[in-house]
Backbone as numpy.savetxt, mean C-alpha at the origin, in Angstrom:
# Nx Ny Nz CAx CAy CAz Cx Cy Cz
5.69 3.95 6.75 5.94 5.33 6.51 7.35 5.53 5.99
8.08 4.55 5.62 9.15 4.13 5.24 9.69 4.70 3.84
8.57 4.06 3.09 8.93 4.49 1.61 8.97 6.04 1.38
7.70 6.92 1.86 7.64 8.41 1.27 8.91 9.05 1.87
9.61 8.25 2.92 10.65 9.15 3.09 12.04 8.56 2.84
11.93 7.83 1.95 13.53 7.25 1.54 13.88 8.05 0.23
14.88 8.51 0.08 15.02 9.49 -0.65 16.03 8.47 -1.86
15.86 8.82 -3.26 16.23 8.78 -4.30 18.20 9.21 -4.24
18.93 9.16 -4.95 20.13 9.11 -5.29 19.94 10.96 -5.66
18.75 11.13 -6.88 18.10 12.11 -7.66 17.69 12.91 -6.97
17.57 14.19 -5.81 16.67 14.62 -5.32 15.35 15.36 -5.97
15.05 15.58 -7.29 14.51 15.90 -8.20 13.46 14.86 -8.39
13.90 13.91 -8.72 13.25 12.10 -9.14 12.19 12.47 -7.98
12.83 12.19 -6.55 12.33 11.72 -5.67 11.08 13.06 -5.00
11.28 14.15 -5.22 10.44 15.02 -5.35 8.98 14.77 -5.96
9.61 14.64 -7.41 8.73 14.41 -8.51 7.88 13.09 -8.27
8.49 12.09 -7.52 7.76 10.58 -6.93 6.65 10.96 -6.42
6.99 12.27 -5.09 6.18 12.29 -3.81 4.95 13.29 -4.54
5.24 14.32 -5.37 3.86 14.69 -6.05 3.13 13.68 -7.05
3.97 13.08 -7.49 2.89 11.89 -8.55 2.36 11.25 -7.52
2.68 11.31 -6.06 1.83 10.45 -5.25 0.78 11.31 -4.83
0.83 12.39 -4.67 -0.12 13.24 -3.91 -1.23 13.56 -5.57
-0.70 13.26 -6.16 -1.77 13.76 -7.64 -2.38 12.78 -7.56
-2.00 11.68 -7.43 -2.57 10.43 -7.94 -4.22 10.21 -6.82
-3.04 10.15 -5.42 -4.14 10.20 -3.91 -5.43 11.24 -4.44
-5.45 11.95 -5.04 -6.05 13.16 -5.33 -7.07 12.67 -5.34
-7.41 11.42 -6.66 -8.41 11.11 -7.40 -9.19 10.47 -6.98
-10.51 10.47 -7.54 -11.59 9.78 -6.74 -11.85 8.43 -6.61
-10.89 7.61 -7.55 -10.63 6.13 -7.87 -10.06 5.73 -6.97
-9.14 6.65 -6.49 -7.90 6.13 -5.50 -8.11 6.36 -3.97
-7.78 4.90 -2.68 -7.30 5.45 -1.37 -6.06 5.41 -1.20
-5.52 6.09 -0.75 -4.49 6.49 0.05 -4.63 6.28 1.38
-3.69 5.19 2.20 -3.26 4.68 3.39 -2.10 4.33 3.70
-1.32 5.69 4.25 -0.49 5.28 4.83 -0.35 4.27 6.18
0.75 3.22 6.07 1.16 2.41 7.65 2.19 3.09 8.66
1.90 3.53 9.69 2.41 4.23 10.35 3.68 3.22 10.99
4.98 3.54 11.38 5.91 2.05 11.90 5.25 1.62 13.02
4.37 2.44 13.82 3.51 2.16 15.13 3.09 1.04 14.76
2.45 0.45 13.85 1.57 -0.46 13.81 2.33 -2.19 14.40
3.86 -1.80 13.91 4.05 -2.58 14.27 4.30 -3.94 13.30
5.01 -5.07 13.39 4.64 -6.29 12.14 3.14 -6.63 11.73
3.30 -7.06 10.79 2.60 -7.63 10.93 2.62 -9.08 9.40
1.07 -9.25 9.17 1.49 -10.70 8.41 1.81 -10.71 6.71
1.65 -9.45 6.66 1.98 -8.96 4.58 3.00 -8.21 4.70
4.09 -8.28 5.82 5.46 -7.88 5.55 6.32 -8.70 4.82
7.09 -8.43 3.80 8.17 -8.92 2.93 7.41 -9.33 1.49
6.07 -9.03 1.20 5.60 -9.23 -0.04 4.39 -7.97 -0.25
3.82 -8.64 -1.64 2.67 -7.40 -1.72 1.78 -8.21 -2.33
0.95 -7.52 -1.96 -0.62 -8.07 -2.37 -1.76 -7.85 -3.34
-2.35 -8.69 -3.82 -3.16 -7.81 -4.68 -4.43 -8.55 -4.45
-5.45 -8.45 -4.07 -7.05 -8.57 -3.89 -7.72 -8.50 -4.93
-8.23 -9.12 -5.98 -8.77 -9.26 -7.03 -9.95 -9.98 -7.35
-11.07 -9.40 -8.00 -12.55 -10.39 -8.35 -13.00 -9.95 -9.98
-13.28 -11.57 -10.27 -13.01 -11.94 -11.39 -14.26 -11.55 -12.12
-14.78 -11.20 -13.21 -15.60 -10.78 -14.21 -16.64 -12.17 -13.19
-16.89 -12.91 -13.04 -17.65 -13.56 -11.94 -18.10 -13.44 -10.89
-17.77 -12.95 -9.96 -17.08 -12.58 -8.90 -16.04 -13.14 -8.08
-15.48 -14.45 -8.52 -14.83 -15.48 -8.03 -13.80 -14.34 -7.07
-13.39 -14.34 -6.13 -11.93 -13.63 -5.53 -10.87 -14.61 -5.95
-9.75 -13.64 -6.49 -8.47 -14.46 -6.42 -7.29 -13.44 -5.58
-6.39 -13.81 -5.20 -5.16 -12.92 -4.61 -4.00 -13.24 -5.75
-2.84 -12.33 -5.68 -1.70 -12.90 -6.28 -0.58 -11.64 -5.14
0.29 -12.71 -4.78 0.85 -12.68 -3.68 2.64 -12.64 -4.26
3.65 -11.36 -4.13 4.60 -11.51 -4.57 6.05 -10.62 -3.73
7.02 -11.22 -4.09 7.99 -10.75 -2.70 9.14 -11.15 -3.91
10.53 -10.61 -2.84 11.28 -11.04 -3.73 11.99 -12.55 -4.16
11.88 -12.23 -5.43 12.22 -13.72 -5.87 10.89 -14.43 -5.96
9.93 -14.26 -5.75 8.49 -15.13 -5.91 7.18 -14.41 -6.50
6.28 -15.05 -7.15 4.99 -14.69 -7.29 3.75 -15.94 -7.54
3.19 -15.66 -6.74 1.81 -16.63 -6.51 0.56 -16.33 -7.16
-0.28 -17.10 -7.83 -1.81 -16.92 -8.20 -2.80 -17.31 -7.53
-3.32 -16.71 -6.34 -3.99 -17.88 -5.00 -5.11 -18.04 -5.85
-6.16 -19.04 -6.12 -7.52 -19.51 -6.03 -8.13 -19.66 -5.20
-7.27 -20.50 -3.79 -7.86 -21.48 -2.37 -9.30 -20.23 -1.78
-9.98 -20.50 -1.74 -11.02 -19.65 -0.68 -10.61 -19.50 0.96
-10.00 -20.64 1.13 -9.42 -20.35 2.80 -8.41 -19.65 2.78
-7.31 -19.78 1.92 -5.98 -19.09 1.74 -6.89 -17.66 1.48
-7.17 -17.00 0.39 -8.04 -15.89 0.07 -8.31 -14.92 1.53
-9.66 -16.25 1.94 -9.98 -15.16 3.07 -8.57 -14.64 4.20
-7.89 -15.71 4.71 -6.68 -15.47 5.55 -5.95 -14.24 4.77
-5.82 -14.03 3.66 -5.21 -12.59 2.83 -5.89 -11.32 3.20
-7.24 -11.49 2.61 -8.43 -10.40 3.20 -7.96 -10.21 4.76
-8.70 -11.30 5.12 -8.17 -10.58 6.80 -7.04 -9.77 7.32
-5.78 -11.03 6.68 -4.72 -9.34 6.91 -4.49 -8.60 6.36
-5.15 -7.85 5.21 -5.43 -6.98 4.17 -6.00 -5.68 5.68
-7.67 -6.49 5.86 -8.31 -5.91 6.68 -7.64 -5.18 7.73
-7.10 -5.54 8.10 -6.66 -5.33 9.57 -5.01 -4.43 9.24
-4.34 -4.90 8.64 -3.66 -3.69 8.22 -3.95 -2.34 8.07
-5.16 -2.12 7.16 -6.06 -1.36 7.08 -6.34 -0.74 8.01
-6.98 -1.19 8.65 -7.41 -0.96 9.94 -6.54 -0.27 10.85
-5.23 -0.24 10.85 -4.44 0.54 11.48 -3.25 1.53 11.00
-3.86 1.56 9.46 -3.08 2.79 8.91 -4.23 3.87 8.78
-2.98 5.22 8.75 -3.53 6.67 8.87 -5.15 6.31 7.73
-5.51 7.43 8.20 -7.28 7.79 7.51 -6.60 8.59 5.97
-7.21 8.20 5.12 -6.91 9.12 3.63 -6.46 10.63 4.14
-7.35 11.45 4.92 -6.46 12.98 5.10 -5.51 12.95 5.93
-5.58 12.18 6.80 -3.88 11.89 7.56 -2.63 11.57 6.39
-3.04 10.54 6.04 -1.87 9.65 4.95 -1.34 10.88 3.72
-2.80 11.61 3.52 -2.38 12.82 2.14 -1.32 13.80 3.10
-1.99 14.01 4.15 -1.18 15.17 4.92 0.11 14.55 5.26
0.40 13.45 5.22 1.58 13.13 6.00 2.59 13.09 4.72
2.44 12.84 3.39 2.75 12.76 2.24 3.37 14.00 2.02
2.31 14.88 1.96 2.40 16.55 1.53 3.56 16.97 2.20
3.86 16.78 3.91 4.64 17.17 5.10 5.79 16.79 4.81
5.96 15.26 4.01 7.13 14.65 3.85 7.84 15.29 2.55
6.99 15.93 1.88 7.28 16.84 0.33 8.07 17.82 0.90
7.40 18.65 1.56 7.17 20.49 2.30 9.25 20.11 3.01
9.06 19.14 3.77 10.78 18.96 4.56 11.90 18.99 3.69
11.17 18.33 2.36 12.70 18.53 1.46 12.24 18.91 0.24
């Protein structure tokens, strides 16, 4: 819950961030999940993730932090990603929580 409320140098910019986020959440393509700090560590802290399936269906991940970026193939590595994909998931806000908590974080400044 970190990011929607770190504010820009710009207070304008950073305004304009938090509605391109709430426009975006809008759409029917898109979820929106916020991680509440409750949740606590967990195992996709210090990088980001991306979950990807290939015109095949093959799954691949690509896994990147600073200073690094990875192209996983492994199926065991994969699933161990999914899982903590999953379960992250699993304990961030519901889409109308995460929009509302967004909106709230707009409305304060």
């Amino acid at each position: 819950m970190g990011a929607p409320r770190r504010q820009t140098a710009d207070p304008k910019a950073w305004a304009d961030q938090l509605t391109h986020l709430l426009d975006v959440a809008r759409l029917p393509s898109v979820v929106m999940q916020v991680l509440p700090f409750s949740a606590g560590v967990h195992g996709l802290m210090g990088s980001h993730l991306w979950l990807m399936w290939e015109p095949n269906g093959s799954p691949v991940a690509y896994v990147e932090g600073n200073g690094f970026g990875e192209l996983i193939d492994d199926a065991d590595k994969i699933t161990d990603y999914r899982l903590s994909y999953d379960r992250i998931r699993d304990l961030a806000l519901p889409p109308s929580d995460s929009l509302a908590f967004v909106q709230g974080v707009s409305k304060e400044h």
